[in-house]
C-alpha positions as CSV (number, residue, x, y, z in Angstrom):
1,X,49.4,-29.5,-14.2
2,X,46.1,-31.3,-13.4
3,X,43.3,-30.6,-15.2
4,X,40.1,-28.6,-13.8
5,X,37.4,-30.5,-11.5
6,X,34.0,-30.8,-13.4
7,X,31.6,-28.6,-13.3
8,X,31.1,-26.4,-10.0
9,X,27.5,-26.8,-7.5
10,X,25.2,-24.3,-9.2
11,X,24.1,-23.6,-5.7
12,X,27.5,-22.3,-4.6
13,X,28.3,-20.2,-7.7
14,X,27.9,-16.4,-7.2
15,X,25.0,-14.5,-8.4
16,X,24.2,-11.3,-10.0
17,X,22.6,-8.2,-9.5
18,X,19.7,-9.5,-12.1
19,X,19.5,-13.0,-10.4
20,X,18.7,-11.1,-7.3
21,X,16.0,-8.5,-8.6
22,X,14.3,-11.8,-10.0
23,X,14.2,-13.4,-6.8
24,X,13.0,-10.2,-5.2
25,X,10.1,-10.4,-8.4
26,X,9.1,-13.5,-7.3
27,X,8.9,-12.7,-3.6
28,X,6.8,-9.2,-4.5
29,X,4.8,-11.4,-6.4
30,X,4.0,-14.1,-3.9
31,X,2.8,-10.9,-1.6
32,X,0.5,-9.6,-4.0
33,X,-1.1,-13.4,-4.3
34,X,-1.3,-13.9,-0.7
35,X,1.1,-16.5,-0.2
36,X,3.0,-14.6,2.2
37,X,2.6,-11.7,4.8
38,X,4.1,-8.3,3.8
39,X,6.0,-8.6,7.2
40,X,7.7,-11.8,5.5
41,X,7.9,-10.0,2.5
42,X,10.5,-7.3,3.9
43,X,12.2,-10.1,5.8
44,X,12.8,-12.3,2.6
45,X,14.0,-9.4,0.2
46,X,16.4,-8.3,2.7
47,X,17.7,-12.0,2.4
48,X,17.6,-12.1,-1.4
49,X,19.4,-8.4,-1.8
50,X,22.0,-9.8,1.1
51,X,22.7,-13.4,-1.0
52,X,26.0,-14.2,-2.3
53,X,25.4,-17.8,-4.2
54,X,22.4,-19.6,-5.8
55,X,21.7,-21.7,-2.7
56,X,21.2,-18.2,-0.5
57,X,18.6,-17.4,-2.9
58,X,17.1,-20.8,-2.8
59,X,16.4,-20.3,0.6
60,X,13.9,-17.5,0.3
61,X,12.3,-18.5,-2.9
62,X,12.4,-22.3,-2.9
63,X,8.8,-22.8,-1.4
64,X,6.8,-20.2,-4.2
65,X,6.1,-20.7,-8.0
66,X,8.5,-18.7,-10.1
67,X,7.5,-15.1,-11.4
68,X,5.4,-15.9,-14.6
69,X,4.7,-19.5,-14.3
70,X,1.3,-18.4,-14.1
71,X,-1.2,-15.5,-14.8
72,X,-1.5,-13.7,-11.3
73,X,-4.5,-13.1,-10.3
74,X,-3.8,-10.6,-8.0
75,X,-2.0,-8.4,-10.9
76,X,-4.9,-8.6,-12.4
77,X,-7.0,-7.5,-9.9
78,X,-4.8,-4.3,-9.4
79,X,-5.3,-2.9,-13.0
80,X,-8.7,-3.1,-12.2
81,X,-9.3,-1.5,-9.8
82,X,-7.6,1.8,-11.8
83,X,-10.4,4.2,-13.4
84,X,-13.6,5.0,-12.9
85,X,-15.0,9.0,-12.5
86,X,-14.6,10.2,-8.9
87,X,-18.2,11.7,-7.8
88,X,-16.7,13.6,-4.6
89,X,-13.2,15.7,-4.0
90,X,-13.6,16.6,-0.2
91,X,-14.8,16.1,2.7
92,X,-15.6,18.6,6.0
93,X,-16.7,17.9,9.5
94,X,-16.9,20.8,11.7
95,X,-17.8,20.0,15.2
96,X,-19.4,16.3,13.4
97,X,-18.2,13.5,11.3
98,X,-18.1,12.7,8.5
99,X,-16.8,9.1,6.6
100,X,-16.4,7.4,3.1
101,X,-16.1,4.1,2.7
102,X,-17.3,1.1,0.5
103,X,-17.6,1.7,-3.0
104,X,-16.0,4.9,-4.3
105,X,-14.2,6.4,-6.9
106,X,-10.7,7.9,-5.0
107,X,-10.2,11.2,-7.4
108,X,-6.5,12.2,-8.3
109,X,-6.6,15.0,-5.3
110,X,-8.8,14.6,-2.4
111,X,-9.4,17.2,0.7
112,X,-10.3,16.5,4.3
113,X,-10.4,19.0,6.4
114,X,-11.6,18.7,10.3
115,X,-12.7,21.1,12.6
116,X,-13.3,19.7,16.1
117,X,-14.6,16.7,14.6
118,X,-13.1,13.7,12.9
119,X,-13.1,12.3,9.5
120,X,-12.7,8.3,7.9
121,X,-11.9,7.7,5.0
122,X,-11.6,3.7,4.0
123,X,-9.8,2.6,0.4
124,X,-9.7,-0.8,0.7
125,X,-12.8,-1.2,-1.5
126,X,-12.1,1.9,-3.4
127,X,-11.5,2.1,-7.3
128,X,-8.8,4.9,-7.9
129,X,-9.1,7.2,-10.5
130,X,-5.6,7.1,-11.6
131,X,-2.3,5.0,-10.7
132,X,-1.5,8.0,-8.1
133,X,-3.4,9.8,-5.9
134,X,-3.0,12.1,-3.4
135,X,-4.5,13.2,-0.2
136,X,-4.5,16.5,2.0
137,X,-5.5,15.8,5.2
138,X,-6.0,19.2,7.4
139,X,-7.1,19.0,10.8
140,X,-7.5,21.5,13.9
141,X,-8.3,19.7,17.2
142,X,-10.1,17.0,15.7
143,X,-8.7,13.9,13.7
144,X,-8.8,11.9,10.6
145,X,-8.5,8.2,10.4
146,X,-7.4,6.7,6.5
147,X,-7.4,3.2,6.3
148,X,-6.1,1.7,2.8
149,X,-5.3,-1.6,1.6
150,X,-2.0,-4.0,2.3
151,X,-0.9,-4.1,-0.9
152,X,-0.8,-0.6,-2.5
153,X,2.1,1.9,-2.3
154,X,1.8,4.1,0.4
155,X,3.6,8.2,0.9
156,X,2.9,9.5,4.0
157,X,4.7,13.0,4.3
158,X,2.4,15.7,6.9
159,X,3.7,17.3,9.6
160,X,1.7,18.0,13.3
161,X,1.7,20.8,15.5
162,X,0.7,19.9,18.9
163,X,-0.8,17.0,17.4
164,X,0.3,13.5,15.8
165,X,0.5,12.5,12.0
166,X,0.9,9.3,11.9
167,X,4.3,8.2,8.9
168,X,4.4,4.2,10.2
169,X,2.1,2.9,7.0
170,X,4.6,4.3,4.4
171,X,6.0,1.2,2.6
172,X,6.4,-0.4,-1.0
173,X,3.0,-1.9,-2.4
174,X,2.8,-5.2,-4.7
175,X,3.5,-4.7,-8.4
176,X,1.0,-2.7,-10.4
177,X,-0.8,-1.4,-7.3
178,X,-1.7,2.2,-6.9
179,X,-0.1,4.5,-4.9
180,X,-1.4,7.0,-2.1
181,X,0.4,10.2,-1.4
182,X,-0.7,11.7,2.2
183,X,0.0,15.1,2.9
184,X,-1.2,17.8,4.9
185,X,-1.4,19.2,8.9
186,X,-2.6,18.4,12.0
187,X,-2.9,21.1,14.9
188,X,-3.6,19.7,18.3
189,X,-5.4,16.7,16.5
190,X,-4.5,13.8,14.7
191,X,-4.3,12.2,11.1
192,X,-3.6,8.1,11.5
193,X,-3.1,6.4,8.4
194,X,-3.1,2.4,8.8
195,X,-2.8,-0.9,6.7
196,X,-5.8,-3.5,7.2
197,X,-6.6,-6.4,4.8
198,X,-9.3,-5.4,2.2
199,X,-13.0,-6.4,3.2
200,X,-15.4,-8.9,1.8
201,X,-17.6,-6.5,-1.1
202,X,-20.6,-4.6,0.9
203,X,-22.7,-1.8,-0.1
204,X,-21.5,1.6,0.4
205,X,-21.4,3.4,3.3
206,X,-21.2,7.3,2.9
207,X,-21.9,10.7,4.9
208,X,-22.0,12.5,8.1
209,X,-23.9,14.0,10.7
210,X,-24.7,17.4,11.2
211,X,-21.9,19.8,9.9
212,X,-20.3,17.2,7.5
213,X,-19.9,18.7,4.3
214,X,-19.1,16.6,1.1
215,X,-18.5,17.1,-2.4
Protein backbone atom coordinates (compact mmCIF):
# COMPACT_ATOMS: atom_id res chain seq x y z
CA UNK A 1 0.00 0.00 0.00
CA UNK A 2 1.43 3.45 -0.69
CA UNK A 3 1.71 5.68 1.91
CA UNK A 4 -0.50 9.02 2.25
CA UNK A 5 0.38 12.37 0.11
CA UNK A 6 1.62 15.15 2.50
CA UNK A 7 -0.38 17.39 3.94
CA UNK A 8 -3.73 18.58 2.02
CA UNK A 9 -4.17 22.63 0.54
CA UNK A 10 -5.67 24.27 3.59
CA UNK A 11 -7.71 26.16 1.08
CA UNK A 12 -9.45 23.02 -0.13
CA UNK A 13 -10.11 21.37 3.28
CA UNK A 14 -13.81 21.69 4.47
CA UNK A 15 -14.92 24.07 7.08
CA UNK A 16 -17.11 24.34 9.90
CA UNK A 17 -20.04 25.75 11.14
CA UNK A 18 -17.73 27.99 13.60
CA UNK A 19 -15.22 28.88 10.79
CA UNK A 20 -18.22 30.22 9.00
CA UNK A 21 -19.89 32.38 11.89
CA UNK A 22 -16.22 33.92 12.18
CA UNK A 23 -16.05 34.87 8.71
CA UNK A 24 -19.54 36.20 8.93
CA UNK A 25 -17.99 38.23 12.38
CA UNK A 26 -15.54 39.68 10.31
CA UNK A 27 -17.84 40.71 7.48
CA UNK A 28 -20.51 42.33 10.24
CA UNK A 29 -17.63 43.92 11.50
CA UNK A 30 -16.14 45.45 8.38
CA UNK A 31 -20.00 47.06 7.94
CA UNK A 32 -20.03 48.59 11.23
CA UNK A 33 -16.40 50.24 10.31
CA UNK A 34 -17.46 51.37 6.96
CA UNK A 35 -15.43 49.35 4.88
CA UNK A 36 -18.20 47.93 3.05
CA UNK A 37 -21.88 48.78 2.09
CA UNK A 38 -24.65 46.93 4.00
CA UNK A 39 -25.87 45.91 0.42
CA UNK A 40 -22.33 44.08 0.16
CA UNK A 41 -22.75 43.03 3.54
CA UNK A 42 -25.84 40.69 2.78
CA UNK A 43 -24.16 39.62 -0.47
CA UNK A 44 -20.93 38.41 1.24
CA UNK A 45 -22.58 36.55 4.29
CA UNK A 46 -24.78 34.69 1.94
CA UNK A 47 -21.28 33.64 0.35
CA UNK A 48 -19.68 32.81 3.72
CA UNK A 49 -22.92 30.69 5.11
CA UNK A 50 -22.97 29.04 1.37
CA UNK A 51 -18.81 28.08 1.59
CA UNK A 52 -17.80 24.55 1.54
CA UNK A 53 -13.68 24.94 1.88
CA UNK A 54 -11.22 27.58 3.34
CA UNK A 55 -10.62 29.07 -0.16
CA UNK A 56 -14.64 29.93 -0.51
CA UNK A 57 -14.28 31.79 2.53
CA UNK A 58 -11.10 33.47 1.47
CA UNK A 59 -12.97 34.91 -1.12
CA UNK A 60 -15.24 37.12 0.82
CA UNK A 61 -13.01 37.94 3.66
CA UNK A 62 -9.49 38.14 2.11
CA UNK A 63 -9.57 42.02 1.42
CA UNK A 64 -10.64 43.10 5.42
CA UNK A 65 -8.59 42.85 8.76
CA UNK A 66 -9.63 39.95 10.88
CA UNK A 67 -12.33 40.36 13.71
CA UNK A 68 -10.16 41.62 16.70
CA UNK A 69 -7.05 42.63 15.13
CA UNK A 70 -7.89 45.90 16.25
CA UNK A 71 -10.14 48.00 18.70
CA UNK A 72 -13.26 48.99 16.36
CA UNK A 73 -14.08 52.14 16.52
CA UNK A 74 -17.32 51.88 15.32
CA UNK A 75 -18.17 49.26 18.34
CA UNK A 76 -17.29 51.70 20.31
CA UNK A 77 -19.22 54.27 19.12
CA UNK A 78 -22.38 52.11 19.45
CA UNK A 79 -22.20 51.64 23.28
CA UNK A 80 -22.14 55.12 23.36
CA UNK A 81 -24.59 56.13 22.00
CA UNK A 82 -26.88 53.81 24.68
CA UNK A 83 -28.28 56.01 27.78
CA UNK A 84 -29.07 59.22 28.48
CA UNK A 85 -32.77 60.40 30.04
CA UNK A 86 -35.36 60.85 27.34
CA UNK A 87 -37.04 64.51 27.85
CA UNK A 88 -40.13 63.67 25.43
CA UNK A 89 -42.47 60.31 25.01
CA UNK A 90 -44.88 61.56 22.07
CA UNK A 91 -45.51 63.49 19.62
CA UNK A 92 -49.10 64.89 17.98
CA UNK A 93 -49.89 66.80 14.91
CA UNK A 94 -53.47 67.34 14.14
CA UNK A 95 -54.13 69.15 11.01
CA UNK A 96 -49.91 70.47 11.42
CA UNK A 97 -46.60 68.98 11.83
CA UNK A 98 -44.65 68.30 13.92
CA UNK A 99 -40.70 66.78 13.84
CA UNK A 100 -37.71 65.61 16.10
CA UNK A 101 -34.56 65.44 15.06
CA UNK A 102 -30.83 66.24 15.95
CA UNK A 103 -29.94 65.69 19.38
CA UNK A 104 -32.42 63.59 21.45
CA UNK A 105 -32.75 61.15 23.88
CA UNK A 106 -35.07 58.10 22.05
CA UNK A 107 -37.10 56.81 25.29
CA UNK A 108 -37.78 52.95 25.65
CA UNK A 109 -41.60 53.63 24.23
CA UNK A 110 -42.29 56.54 22.01
CA UNK A 111 -45.97 57.61 20.53
CA UNK A 112 -46.75 59.42 17.30
CA UNK A 113 -49.86 59.87 16.52
CA UNK A 114 -51.14 62.07 13.22
CA UNK A 115 -54.28 63.47 12.46
CA UNK A 116 -54.43 64.97 8.95
CA UNK A 117 -50.99 66.09 9.42
CA UNK A 118 -47.58 64.44 9.31
CA UNK A 119 -44.91 63.67 11.65
CA UNK A 120 -40.69 63.15 11.36
CA UNK A 121 -38.96 61.66 13.42
CA UNK A 122 -34.88 61.42 12.60
CA UNK A 123 -32.49 58.87 14.91
CA UNK A 124 -29.57 59.05 13.15
CA UNK A 125 -28.13 61.56 15.68
CA UNK A 126 -30.19 60.23 18.53
CA UNK A 127 -28.81 58.65 21.80
CA UNK A 128 -31.24 55.75 22.88
CA UNK A 129 -32.23 55.27 26.21
CA UNK A 130 -31.82 51.63 26.21
CA UNK A 131 -30.46 48.78 23.82
CA UNK A 132 -34.28 48.46 22.51
CA UNK A 133 -36.74 50.70 21.74
CA UNK A 134 -39.95 50.83 20.43
CA UNK A 135 -42.14 53.00 18.41
CA UNK A 136 -46.06 53.25 17.85
CA UNK A 137 -46.69 55.08 14.98
CA UNK A 138 -50.72 55.84 14.61
CA UNK A 139 -51.88 57.75 11.87
CA UNK A 140 -55.40 58.76 10.24
CA UNK A 141 -55.03 60.39 6.77
CA UNK A 142 -51.90 62.01 7.39
CA UNK A 143 -48.29 60.34 7.59
CA UNK A 144 -45.25 59.82 9.54
CA UNK A 145 -41.82 59.65 8.04
CA UNK A 146 -38.93 57.76 10.61
CA UNK A 147 -35.60 57.98 9.32
CA UNK A 148 -32.85 55.89 11.51
CA UNK A 149 -29.37 55.10 10.94
CA UNK A 150 -27.70 52.14 8.54
CA UNK A 151 -26.28 50.36 11.11
CA UNK A 152 -28.81 49.61 13.90
CA UNK A 153 -31.26 46.70 14.01
CA UNK A 154 -34.43 47.57 12.61
CA UNK A 155 -38.41 45.69 13.45
CA UNK A 156 -40.84 47.05 11.40
CA UNK A 157 -44.24 45.15 12.15
CA UNK A 158 -47.67 47.78 11.57
CA UNK A 159 -50.26 47.11 9.55
CA UNK A 160 -52.43 49.94 7.04
CA UNK A 161 -55.80 50.22 6.26
CA UNK A 162 -56.39 52.10 3.20
CA UNK A 163 -53.06 53.35 3.63
CA UNK A 164 -49.23 52.16 3.31
CA UNK A 165 -46.75 51.08 6.23
CA UNK A 166 -43.87 50.89 4.96
CA UNK A 167 -41.81 46.91 6.26
CA UNK A 168 -38.68 47.37 3.43
CA UNK A 169 -36.07 48.89 6.29
CA UNK A 170 -36.39 45.77 8.51
CA UNK A 171 -32.85 44.23 8.52
CA UNK A 172 -29.97 42.99 10.89
CA UNK A 173 -27.83 46.05 12.36
CA UNK A 174 -23.87 45.96 13.05
CA UNK A 175 -22.81 44.28 16.30
CA UNK A 176 -23.67 46.11 19.52
CA UNK A 177 -26.16 48.54 17.76
CA UNK A 178 -29.51 49.33 19.12
CA UNK A 179 -32.51 48.08 17.88
CA UNK A 180 -35.85 49.87 16.79
CA UNK A 181 -39.13 48.10 17.07
CA UNK A 182 -41.94 49.92 14.77
CA UNK A 183 -45.36 49.21 15.38
CA UNK A 184 -48.57 50.68 15.08
CA UNK A 185 -51.48 51.72 12.17
CA UNK A 186 -51.98 53.76 9.44
CA UNK A 187 -55.68 54.53 8.05
CA UNK A 188 -55.69 56.12 4.66
CA UNK A 189 -52.19 57.59 5.46
CA UNK A 190 -48.87 56.47 5.66
CA UNK A 191 -45.92 55.49 8.09
CA UNK A 192 -42.44 55.18 5.86
CA UNK A 193 -39.58 54.04 7.73
CA UNK A 194 -36.09 54.42 5.78
CA UNK A 195 -32.24 53.84 6.18
CA UNK A 196 -30.00 57.02 5.42
CA UNK A 197 -26.33 57.36 6.51
CA UNK A 198 -25.99 59.28 9.85
CA UNK A 199 -25.32 63.22 9.53
CA UNK A 200 -22.40 65.36 10.34
CA UNK A 201 -23.24 66.63 14.29
CA UNK A 202 -25.67 69.89 14.09
CA UNK A 203 -27.65 71.55 16.70
CA UNK A 204 -31.07 70.25 17.37
CA UNK A 205 -33.89 70.77 15.45
CA UNK A 206 -37.26 70.22 17.39
CA UNK A 207 -41.21 71.16 17.22
CA UNK A 208 -44.17 71.97 15.15
CA UNK A 209 -46.49 74.33 13.94
CA UNK A 210 -49.75 74.94 15.16
CA UNK A 211 -51.53 71.81 16.55
CA UNK A 212 -48.23 69.86 17.25
CA UNK A 213 -48.34 68.64 20.51
CA UNK A 214 -45.14 67.21 22.30
CA UNK A 215 -44.17 65.69 25.45
Amino acid sequence: MSELSGPADHGLMRVSDSDREQAAEVLREAAGQGRISFDELDERLEAAYAAKTYADLATVTRDLPQAGQAPSPARAAQVSRIGGTPRSKFSVAVMSGARRMGRWVVPRTYVAVAVMGGIELDLREAQFSEAEVTLHAYTVMGGIEITVPEDVEVDVSGMAFMGGFDHNASAPGVPGAPRVRVLGFAFMGGVDVRRKPVKARRAPLEGGGPGAIEG
